[in-house]
C-alpha positions as a printed NumPy array, in Angstrom:
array([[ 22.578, -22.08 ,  13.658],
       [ 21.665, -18.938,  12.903],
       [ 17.883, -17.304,  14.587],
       [ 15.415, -16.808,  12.054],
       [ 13.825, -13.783,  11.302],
       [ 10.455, -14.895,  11.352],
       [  8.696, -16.118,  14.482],
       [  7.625, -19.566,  14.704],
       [  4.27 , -20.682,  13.009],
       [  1.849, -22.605,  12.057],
       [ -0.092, -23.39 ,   8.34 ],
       [ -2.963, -21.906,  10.22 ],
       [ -1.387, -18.425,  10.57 ],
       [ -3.046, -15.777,   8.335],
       [ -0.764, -13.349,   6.338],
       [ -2.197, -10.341,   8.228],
       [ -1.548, -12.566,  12.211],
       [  2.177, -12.683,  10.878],
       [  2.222,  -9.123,   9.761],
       [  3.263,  -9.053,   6.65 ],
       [  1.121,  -6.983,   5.249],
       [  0.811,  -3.553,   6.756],
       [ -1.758,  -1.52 ,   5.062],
       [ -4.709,  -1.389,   2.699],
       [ -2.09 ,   0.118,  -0.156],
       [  0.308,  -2.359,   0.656],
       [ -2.689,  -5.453,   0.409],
       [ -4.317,  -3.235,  -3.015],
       [ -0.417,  -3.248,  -4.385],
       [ -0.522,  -7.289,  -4.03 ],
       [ -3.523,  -7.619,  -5.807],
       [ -2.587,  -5.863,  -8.721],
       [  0.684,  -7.254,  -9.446],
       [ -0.81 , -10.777,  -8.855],
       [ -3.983,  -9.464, -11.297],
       [ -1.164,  -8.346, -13.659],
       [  1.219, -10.789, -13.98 ],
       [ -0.453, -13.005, -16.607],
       [ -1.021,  -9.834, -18.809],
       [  2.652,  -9.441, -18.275],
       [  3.629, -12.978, -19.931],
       [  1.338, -11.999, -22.654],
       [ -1.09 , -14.446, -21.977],
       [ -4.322, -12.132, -22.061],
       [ -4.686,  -8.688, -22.738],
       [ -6.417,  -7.713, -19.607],
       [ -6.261,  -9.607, -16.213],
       [ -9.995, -10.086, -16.12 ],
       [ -9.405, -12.39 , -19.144],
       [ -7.358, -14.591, -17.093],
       [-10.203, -17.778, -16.054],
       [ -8.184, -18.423, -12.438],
       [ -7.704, -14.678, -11.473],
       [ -9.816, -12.594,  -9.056],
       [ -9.85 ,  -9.637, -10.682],
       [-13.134, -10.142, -12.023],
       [-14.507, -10.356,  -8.694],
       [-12.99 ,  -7.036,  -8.061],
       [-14.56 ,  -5.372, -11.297],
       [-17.627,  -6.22 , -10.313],
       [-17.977,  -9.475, -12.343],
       [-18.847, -13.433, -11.725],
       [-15.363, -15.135, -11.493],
       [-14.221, -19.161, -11.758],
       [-15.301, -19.384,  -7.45 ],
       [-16.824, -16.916,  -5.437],
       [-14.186, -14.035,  -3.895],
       [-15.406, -11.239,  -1.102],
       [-13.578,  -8.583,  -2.439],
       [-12.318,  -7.02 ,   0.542],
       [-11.639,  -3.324,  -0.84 ]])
């Protein structure tokens, strides 16, 4: 069997304690695609229009739950 290329983990491991993410542009790209994909499929015209997105919380705005924007 073939080693794998990630270490062993846990569902308690955080994205950033497995280091996949490596800086605040690489984290700020993330967000946007993810805020940008349902404007992508046409569903809404901007992603604060999708209801389960956080990009609200990032403009500023009350979203669906409560987000710390961390940026």
């Amino acid at each position: 069997m073939a080693a794998s290329l990630y270490p062993a983990r846990s569902r308690r491991d955080t994205v950033e304690q497995l280091g996949l993410l490596f800086n605040e542009a690489m984290m700020r790209q993330k967000l946007e695609y993810i805020h940008n994909n349902p404007v992508k499929r046409g569903y809404v015209d901007s992603p604060k229009h999708w209801r389960y997105s956080s990009a609200r919380n990032y403009l500023g705005e009350p979203g669906l739950i409560a987000v710390d924007p961390w940026y």
